[in-house]
gemmi code that builds the backbone of each chain (N, CA, C; Angstrom):
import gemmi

chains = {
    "A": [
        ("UNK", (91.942, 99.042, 61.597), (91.042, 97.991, 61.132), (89.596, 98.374, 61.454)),
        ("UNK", (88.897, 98.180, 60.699), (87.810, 99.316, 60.399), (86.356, 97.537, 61.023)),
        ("UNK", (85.272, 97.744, 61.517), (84.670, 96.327, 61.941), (82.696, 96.806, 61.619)),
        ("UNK", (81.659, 95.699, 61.304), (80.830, 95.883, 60.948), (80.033, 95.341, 62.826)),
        ("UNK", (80.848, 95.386, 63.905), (79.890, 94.793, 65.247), (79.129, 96.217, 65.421)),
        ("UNK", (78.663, 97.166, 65.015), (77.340, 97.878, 65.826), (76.602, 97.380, 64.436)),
        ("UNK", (76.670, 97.578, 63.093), (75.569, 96.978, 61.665), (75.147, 95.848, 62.697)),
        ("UNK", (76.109, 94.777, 63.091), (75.621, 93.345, 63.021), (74.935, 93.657, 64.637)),
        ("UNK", (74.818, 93.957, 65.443), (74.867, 94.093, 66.757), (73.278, 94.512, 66.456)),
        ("UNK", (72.797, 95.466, 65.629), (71.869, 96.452, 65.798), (71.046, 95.449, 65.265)),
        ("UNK", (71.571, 94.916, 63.589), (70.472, 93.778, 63.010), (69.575, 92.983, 63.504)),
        ("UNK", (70.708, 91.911, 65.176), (70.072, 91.077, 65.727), (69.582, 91.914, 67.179)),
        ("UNK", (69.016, 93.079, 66.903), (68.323, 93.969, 68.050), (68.842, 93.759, 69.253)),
        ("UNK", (70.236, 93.716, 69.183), (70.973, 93.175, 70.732), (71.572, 95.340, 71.364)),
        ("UNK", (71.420, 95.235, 72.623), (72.283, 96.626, 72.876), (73.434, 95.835, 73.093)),
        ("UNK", (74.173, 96.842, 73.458), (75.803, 96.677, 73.931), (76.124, 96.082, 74.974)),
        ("UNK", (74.928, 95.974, 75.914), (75.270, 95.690, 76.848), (75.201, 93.903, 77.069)),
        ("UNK", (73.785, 93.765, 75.818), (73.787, 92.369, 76.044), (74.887, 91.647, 75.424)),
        ("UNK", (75.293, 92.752, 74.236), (76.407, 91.377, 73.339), (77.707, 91.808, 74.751)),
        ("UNK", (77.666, 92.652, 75.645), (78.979, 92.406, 76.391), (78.922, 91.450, 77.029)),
        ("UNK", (77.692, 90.926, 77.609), (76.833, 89.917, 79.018), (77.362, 88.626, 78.317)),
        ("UNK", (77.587, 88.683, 76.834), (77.209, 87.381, 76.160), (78.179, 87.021, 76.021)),
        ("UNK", (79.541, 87.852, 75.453), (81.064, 87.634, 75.525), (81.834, 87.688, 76.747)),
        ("UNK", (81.830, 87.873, 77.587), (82.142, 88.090, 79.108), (82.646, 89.387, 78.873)),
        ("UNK", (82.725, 90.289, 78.104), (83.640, 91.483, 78.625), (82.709, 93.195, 78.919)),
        ("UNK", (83.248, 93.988, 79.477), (82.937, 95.266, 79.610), (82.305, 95.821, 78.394)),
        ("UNK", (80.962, 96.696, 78.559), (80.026, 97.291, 77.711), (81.368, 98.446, 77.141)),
        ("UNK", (82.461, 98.847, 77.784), (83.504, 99.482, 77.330), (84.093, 99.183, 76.344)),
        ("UNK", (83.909, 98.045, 76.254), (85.059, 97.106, 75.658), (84.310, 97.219, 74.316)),
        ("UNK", (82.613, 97.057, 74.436), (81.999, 96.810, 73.012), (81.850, 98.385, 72.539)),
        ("UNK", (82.102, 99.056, 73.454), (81.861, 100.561, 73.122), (83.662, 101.086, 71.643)),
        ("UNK", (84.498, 100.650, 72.493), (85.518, 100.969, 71.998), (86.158, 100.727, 70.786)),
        ("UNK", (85.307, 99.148, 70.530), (85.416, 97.808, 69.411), (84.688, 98.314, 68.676)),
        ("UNK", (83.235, 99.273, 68.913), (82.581, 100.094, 67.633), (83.378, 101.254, 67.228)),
        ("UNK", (83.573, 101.922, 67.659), (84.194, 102.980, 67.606), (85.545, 102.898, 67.177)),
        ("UNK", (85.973, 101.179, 66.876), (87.076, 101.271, 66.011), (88.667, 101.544, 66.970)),
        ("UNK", (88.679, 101.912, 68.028), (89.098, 102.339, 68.913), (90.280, 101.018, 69.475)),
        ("UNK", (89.966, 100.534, 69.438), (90.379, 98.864, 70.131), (90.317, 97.834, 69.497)),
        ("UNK", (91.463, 97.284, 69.040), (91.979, 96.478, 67.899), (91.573, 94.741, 69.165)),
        ("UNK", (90.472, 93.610, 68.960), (90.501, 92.588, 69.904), (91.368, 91.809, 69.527)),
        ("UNK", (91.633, 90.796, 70.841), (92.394, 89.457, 70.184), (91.485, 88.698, 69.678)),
        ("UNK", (92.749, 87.651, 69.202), (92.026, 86.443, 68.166), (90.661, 85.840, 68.614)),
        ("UNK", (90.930, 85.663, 69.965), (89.864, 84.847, 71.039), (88.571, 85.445, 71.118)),
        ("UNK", (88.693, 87.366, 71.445), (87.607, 87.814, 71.085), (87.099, 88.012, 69.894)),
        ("UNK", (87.734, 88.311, 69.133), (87.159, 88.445, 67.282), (86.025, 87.354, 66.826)),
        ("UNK", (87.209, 85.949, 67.392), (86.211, 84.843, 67.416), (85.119, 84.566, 68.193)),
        ("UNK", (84.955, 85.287, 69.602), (83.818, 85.082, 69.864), (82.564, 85.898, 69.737)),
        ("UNK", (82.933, 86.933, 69.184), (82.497, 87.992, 68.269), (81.640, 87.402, 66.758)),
        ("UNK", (82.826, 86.552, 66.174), (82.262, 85.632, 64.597), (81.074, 84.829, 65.541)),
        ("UNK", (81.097, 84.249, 66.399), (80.624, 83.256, 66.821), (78.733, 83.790, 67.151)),
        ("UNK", (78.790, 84.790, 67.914), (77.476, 85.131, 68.321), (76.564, 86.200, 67.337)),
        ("UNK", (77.868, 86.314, 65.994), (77.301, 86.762, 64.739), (76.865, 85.824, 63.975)),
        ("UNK", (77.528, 85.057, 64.283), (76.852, 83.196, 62.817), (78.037, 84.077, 61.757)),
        ("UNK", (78.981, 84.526, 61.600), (79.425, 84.929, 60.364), (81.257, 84.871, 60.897)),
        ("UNK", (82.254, 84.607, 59.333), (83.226, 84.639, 59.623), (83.791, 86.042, 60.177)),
        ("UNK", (84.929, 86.056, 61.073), (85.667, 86.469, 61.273), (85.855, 87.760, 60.402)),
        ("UNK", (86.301, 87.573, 59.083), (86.597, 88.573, 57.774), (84.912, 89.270, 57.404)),
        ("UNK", (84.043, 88.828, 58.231), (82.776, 89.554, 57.517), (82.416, 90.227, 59.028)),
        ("UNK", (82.782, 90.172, 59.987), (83.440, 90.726, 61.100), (83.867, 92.273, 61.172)),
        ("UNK", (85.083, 92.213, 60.754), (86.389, 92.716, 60.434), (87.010, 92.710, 59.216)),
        ("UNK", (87.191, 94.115, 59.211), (87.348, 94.676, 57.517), (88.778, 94.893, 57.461)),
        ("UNK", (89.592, 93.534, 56.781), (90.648, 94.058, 56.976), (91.382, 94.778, 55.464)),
        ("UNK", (92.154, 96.004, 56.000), (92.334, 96.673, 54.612), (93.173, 96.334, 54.225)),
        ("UNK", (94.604, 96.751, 52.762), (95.509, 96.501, 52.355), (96.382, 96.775, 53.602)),
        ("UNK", (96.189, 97.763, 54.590), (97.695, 97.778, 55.298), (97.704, 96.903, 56.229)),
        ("UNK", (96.494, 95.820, 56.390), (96.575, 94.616, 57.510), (96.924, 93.362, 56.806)),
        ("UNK", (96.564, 93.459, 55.301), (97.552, 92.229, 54.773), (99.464, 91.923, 55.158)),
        ("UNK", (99.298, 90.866, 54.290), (101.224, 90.632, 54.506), (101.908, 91.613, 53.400)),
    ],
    "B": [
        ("UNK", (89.578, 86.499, 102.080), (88.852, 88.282, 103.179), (89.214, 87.533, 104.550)),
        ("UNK", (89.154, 86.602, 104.818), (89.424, 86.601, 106.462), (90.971, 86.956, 106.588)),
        ("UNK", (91.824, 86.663, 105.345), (93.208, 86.527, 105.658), (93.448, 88.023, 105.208)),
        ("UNK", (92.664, 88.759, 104.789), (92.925, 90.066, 104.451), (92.803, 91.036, 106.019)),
        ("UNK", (91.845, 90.708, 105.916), (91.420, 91.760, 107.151), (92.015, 90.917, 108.701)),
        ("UNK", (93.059, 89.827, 108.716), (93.937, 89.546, 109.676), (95.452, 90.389, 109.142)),
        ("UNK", (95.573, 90.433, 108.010), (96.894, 90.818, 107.363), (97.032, 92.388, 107.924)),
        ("UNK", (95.915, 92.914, 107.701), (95.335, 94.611, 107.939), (95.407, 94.899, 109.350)),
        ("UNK", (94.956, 93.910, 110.130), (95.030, 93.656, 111.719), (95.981, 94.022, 112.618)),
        ("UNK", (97.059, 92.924, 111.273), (98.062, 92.739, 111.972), (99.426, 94.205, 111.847)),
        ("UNK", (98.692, 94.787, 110.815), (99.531, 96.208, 110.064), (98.963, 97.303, 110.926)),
        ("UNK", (97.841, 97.169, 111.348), (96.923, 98.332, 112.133), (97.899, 98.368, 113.567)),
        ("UNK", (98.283, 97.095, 114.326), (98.831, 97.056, 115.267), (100.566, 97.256, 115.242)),
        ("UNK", (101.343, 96.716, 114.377), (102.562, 97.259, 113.970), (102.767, 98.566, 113.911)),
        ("UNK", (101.657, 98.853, 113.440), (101.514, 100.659, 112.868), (101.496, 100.982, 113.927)),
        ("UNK", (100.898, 100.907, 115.096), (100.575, 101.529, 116.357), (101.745, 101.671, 117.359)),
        ("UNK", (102.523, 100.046, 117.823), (103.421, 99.925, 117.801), (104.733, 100.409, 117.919)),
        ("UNK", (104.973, 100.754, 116.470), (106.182, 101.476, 115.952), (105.982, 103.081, 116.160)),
        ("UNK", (104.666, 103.508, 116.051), (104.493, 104.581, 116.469), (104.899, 105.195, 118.460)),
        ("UNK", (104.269, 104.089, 118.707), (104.640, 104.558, 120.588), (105.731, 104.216, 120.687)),
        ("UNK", (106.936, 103.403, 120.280), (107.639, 103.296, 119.758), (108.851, 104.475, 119.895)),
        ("UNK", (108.193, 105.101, 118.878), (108.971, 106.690, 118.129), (108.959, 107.760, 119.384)),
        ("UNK", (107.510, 107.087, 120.067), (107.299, 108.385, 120.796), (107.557, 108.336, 122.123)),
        ("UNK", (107.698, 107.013, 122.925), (108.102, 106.750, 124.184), (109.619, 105.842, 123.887)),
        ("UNK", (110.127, 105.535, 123.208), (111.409, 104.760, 123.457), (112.651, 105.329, 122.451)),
        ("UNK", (112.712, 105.803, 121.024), (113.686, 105.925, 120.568), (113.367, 107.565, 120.648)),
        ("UNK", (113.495, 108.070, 121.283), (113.635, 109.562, 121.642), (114.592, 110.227, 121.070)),
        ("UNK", (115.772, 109.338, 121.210), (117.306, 110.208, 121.359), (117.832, 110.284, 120.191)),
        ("UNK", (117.388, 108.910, 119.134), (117.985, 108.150, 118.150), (116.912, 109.436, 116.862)),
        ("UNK", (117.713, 110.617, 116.188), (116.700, 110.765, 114.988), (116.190, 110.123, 114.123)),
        ("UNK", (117.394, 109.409, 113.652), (116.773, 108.380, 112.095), (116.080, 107.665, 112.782)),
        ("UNK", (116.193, 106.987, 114.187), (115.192, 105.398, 114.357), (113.832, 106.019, 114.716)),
        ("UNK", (113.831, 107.227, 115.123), (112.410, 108.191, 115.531), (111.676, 108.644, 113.851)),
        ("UNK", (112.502, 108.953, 113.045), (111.950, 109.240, 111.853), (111.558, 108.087, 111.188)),
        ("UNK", (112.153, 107.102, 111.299), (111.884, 105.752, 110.966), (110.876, 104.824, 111.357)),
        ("UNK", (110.481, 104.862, 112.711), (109.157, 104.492, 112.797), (108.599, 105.275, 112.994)),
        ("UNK", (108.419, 106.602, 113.132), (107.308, 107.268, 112.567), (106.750, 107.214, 111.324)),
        ("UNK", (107.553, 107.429, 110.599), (107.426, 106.856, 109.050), (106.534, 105.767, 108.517)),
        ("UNK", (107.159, 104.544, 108.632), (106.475, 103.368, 109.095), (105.544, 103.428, 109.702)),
        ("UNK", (105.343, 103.314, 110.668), (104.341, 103.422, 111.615), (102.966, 103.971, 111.111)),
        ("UNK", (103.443, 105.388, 110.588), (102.025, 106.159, 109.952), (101.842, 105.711, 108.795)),
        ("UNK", (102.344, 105.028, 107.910), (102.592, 104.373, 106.439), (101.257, 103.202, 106.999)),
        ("UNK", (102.144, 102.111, 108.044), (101.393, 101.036, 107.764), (99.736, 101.105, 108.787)),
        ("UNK", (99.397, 101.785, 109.722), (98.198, 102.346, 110.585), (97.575, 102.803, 108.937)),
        ("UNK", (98.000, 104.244, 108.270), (96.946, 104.313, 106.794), (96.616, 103.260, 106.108)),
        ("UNK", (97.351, 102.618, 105.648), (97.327, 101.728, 104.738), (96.778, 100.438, 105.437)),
        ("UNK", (96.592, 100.109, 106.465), (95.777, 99.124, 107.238), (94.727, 99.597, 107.584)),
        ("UNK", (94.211, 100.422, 108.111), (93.107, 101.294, 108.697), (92.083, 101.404, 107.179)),
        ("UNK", (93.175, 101.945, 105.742), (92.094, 101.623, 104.845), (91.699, 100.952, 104.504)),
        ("UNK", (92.572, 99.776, 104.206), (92.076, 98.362, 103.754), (90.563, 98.106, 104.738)),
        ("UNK", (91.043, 97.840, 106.254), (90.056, 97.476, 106.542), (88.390, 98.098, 106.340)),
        ("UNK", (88.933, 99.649, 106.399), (87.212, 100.298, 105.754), (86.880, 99.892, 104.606)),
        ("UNK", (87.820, 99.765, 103.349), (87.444, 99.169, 102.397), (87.180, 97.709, 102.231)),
        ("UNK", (87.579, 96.703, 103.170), (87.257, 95.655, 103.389), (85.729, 95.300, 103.856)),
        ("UNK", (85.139, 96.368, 105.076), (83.943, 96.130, 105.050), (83.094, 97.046, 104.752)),
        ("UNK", (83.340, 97.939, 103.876), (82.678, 98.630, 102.494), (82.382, 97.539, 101.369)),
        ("UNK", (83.151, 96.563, 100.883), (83.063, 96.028, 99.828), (82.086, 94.471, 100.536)),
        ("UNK", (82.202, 94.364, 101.740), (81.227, 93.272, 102.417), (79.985, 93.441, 101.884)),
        ("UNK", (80.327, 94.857, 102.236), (78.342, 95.422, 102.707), (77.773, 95.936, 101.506)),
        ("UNK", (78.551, 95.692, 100.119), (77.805, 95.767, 98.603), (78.076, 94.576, 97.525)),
        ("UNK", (78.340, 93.408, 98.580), (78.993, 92.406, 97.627), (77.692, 91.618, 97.606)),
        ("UNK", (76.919, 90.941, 96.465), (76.049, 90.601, 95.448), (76.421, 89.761, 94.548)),
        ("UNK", (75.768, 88.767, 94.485), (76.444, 87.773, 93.223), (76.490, 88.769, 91.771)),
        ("UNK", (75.353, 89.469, 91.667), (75.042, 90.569, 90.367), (76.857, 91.333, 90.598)),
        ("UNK", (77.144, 91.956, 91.325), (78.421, 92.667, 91.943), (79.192, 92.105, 91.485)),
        ("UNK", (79.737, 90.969, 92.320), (80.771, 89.965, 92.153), (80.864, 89.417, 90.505)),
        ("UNK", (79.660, 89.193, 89.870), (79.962, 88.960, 88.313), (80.099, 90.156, 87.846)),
        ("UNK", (80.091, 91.343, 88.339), (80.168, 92.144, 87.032), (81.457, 92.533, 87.746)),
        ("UNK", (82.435, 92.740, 88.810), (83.591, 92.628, 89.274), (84.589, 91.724, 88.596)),
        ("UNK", (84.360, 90.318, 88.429), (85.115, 89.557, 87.665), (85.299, 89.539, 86.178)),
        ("UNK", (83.879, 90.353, 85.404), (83.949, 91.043, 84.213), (85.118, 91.369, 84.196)),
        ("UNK", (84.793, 92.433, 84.628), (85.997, 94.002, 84.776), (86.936, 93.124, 84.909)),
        ("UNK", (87.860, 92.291, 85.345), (88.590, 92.036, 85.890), (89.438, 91.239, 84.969)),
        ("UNK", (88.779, 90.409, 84.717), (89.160, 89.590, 83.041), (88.914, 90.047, 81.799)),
        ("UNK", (88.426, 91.292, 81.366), (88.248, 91.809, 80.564), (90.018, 92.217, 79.495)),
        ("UNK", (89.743, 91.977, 78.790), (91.262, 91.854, 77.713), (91.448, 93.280, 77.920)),
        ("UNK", (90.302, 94.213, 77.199), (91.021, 95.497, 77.614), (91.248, 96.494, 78.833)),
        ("UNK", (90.635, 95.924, 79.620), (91.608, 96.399, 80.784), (92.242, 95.964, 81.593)),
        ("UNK", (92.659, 94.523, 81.456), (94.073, 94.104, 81.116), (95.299, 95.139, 80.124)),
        ("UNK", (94.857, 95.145, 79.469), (95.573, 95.567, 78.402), (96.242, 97.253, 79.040)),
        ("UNK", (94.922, 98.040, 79.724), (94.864, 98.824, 80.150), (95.879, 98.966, 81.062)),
        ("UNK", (95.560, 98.422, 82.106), (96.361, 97.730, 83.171), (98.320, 97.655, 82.819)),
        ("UNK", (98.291, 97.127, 82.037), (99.639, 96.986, 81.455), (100.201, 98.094, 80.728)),
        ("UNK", (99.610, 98.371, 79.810), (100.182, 100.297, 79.639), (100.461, 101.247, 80.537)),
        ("UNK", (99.429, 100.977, 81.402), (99.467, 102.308, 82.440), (100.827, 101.867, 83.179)),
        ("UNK", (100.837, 100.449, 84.013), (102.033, 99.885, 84.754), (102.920, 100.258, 83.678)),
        ("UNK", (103.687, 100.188, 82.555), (104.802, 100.376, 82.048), (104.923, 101.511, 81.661)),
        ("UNK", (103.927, 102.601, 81.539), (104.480, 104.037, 81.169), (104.666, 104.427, 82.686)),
        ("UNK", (103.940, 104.440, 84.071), (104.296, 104.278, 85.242), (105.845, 104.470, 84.934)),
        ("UNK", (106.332, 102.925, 85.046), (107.595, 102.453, 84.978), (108.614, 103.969, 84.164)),
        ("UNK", (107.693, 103.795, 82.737), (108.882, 104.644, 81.845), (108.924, 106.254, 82.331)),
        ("UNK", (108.232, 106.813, 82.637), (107.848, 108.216, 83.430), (108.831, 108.508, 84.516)),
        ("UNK", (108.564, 107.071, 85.550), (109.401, 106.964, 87.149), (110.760, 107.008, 86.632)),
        ("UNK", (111.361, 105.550, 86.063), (112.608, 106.147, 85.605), (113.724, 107.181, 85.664)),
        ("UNK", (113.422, 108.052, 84.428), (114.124, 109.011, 84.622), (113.880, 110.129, 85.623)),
        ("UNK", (112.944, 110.156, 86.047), (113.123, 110.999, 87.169), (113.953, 110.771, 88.359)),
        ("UNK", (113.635, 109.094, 88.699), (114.432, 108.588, 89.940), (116.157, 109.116, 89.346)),
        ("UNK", (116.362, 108.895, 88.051), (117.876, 109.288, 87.964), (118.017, 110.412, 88.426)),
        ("UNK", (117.300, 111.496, 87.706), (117.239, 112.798, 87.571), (117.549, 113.038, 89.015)),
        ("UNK", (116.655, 112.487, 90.003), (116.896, 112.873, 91.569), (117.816, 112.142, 92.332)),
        ("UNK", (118.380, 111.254, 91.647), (119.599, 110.520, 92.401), (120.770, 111.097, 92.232)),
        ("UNK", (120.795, 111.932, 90.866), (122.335, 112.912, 90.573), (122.163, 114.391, 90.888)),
        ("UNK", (120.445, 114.623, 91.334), (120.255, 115.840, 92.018), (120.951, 115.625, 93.462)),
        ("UNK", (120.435, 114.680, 93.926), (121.135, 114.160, 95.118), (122.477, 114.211, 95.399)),
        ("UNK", (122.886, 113.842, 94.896), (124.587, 113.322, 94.900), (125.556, 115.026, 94.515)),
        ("UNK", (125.306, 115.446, 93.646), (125.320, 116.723, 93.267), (125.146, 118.048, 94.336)),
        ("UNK", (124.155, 117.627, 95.041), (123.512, 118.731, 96.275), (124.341, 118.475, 97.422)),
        ("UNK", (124.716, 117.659, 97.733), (125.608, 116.622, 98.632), (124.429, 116.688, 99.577)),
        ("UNK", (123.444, 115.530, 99.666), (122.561, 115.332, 100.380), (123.109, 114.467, 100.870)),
        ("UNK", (122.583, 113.555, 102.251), (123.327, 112.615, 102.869), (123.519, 111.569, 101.762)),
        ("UNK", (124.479, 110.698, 102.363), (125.015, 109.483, 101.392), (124.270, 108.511, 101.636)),
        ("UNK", (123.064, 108.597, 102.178), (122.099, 107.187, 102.350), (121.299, 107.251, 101.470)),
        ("UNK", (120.970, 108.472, 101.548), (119.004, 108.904, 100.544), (120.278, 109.183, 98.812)),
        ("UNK", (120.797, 109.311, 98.819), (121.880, 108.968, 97.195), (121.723, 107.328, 96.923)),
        ("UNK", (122.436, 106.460, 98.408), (122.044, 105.549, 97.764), (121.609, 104.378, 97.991)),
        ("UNK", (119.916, 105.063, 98.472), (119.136, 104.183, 97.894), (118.305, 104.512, 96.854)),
        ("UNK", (118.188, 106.088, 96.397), (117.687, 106.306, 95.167), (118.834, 105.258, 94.046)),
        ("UNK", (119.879, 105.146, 94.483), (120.615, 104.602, 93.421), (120.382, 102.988, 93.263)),
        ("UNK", (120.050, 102.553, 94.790), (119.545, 101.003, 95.109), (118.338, 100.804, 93.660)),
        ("UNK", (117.452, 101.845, 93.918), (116.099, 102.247, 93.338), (116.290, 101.722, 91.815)),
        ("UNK", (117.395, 102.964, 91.285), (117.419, 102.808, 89.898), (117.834, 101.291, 89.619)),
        ("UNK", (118.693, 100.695, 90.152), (119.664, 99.645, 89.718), (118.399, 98.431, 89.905)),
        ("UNK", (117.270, 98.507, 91.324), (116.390, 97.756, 91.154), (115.271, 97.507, 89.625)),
        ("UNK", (115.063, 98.986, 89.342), (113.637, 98.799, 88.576), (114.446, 98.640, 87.219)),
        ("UNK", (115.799, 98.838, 87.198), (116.453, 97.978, 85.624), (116.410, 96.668, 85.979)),
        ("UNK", (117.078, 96.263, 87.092), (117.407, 94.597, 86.791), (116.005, 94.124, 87.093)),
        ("UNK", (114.455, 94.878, 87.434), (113.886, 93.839, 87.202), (113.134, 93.966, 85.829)),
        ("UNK", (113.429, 95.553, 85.026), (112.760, 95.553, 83.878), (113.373, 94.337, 83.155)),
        ("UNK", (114.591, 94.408, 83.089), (115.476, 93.423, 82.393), (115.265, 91.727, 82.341)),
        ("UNK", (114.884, 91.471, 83.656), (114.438, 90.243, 83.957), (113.415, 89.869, 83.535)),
        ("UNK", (112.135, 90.970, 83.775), (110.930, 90.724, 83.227), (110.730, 90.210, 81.664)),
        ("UNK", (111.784, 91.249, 81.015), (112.035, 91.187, 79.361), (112.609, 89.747, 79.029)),
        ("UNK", (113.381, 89.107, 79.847), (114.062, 88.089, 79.661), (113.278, 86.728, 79.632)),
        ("UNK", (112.166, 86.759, 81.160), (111.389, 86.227, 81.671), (110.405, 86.127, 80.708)),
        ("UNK", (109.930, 87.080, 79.737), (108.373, 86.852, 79.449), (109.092, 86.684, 77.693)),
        ("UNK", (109.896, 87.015, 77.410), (111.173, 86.335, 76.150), (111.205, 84.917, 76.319)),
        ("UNK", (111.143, 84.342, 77.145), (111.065, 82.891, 76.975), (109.578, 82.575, 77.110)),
        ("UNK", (108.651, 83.231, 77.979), (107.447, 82.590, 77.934), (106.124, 82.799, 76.706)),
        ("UNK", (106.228, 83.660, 76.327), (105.132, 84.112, 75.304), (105.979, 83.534, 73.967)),
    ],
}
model = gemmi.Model(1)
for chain_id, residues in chains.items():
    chain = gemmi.Chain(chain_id)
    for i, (resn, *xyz) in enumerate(residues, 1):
        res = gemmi.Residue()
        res.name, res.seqid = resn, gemmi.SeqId(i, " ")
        for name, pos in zip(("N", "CA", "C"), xyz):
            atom = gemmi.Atom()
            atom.name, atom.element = name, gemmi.Element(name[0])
            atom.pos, atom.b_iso = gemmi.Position(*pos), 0.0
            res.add_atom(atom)
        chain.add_residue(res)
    model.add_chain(chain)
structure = gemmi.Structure()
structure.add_model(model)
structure.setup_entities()
C-alpha cells in the first residue's frame, strides 16, 4: 500500500519529527510509513487523516490488490 | 523504583548467600554446590545490574526523557516489533530445544538435564497453545 504522508507532511512544512510529536509515535515510525515500509493501524491512519484535514483514501493509496 | 531496587536488594543478598553457601556448607553435595553456585552467580549479576541500571536511569530521567521513553514504548510499531521478535525467539528456540533434548537422550547424558529439556519443550507448547487459545477468544 503505496501513501502520500511525506507530499502531505512536506506541504504543511512539518519535519518528521514534528508530525511524530503530534501523533504520539516514534520519528521511526514516520520514517518507515514514508518509505512505505510499515503498513499502520486503523487508529493511526486515522490520526494521520486527521492532522492532514483529508480522508483516509487521500492518505493512502489503496491499489486493486487491497480491494475485496 | 523503590520496589525495584528492594526486589534487586533482595536478589543481590540471596545471590551472596547461596554463594557462601556453595562455598562454606554444601562442600560434599556436587549438584547442591553446582546449584547454588549457579544461582547464586545468576541472581548477584542480574541484581547487581539492575541496580546500576536502576541508578543510571535516576541520574538521566527528565520529564523530556520520560516522554520520549513512553513514546517508544507505546508506539504500535515497536510493539509490533516487540512481538515478532518474541515469536520468532519462540520459533528459532523450539526446535533446537528438541534437537538438544534427543541429542541428550541419545548421548546418554544424565536423566535429569533429558528431562528437563523435555519439561522445557512440553512447557513452551502448552503455553504456545494456551496463548493461541487465550488470545482466540480475546481479539
Amino acid at each position: 500500500m503505496e501513501n502520500r504522508i511525506k507530499e502531505l507532511r512536506a506541504a504543511r512544512g512539518m519535519t518528521q519529527a514534528e508530525l511524530a510529536e503530534i501523533i504520539s509515535v516514534s520519528s521511526r515510525t514516520i520514517i518507515s510509513l514514508e518509505k512505505g515500509q510499515y503498513n499502520p493501524s486503523v487508529l493511526l491512519a486515522h490520526k494521520l487523516s486527521l492532522v492532514f484535514k483529508c480522508p483516509i483514501e487521500e492518505v493512502f493509496l489503496f491499489g486493486d490488490e487491497d480491494g475485496i | 523504583m523503590k520496589k525495584d531496587i528492594l526486589i534487586s536488594v533482595c536478589g543481590l543478598a540471596v545471590g551472596i548467600i547461596l554463594i557462601l553457601l556453595a562455598v562454606f556448607v554444601f562442600t560434599g553435595s556436587n549438584t547442591l554446590n553446582g546449584a547454588c553456585y549457579g544461582l547464586g552467580a545468576a541472581l548477584l549479576v542480574l541484581s547487581a545490574g539492575n541496580l546500576v541500571g536502576a541508578s543510571v536511569k535516576k541520574a538521566v530521567e527528565t520529564p523530556e526523557v520520560l516522554k520520549i521513553q513512553a513514546v517508544e514504548e507505546h508506539d504500535e510499531r515497536n510493539i509490533r516489533i516487540r512481538e515478532r521478535a518474541g515469536w520468532n525467539a519462540v520459533r528459532i528456540f523450539t526446535p533446537v530445544l528438541c534437537a538438544f533434548t534427543l541429542v541428550s537422550a541419545l548421548a546418554g547424558a544424565e536423566v535429569y538435564v533429558t528431562f528437563a529439556a523435555c519439561g522445557l519443550v512440553i512447557l513452551i507448547t502448552a503455553l504456545t497453545i494456551g496463548s493461541q487459545i487465550y488470545y482466540d477468544k480475546r481479539l
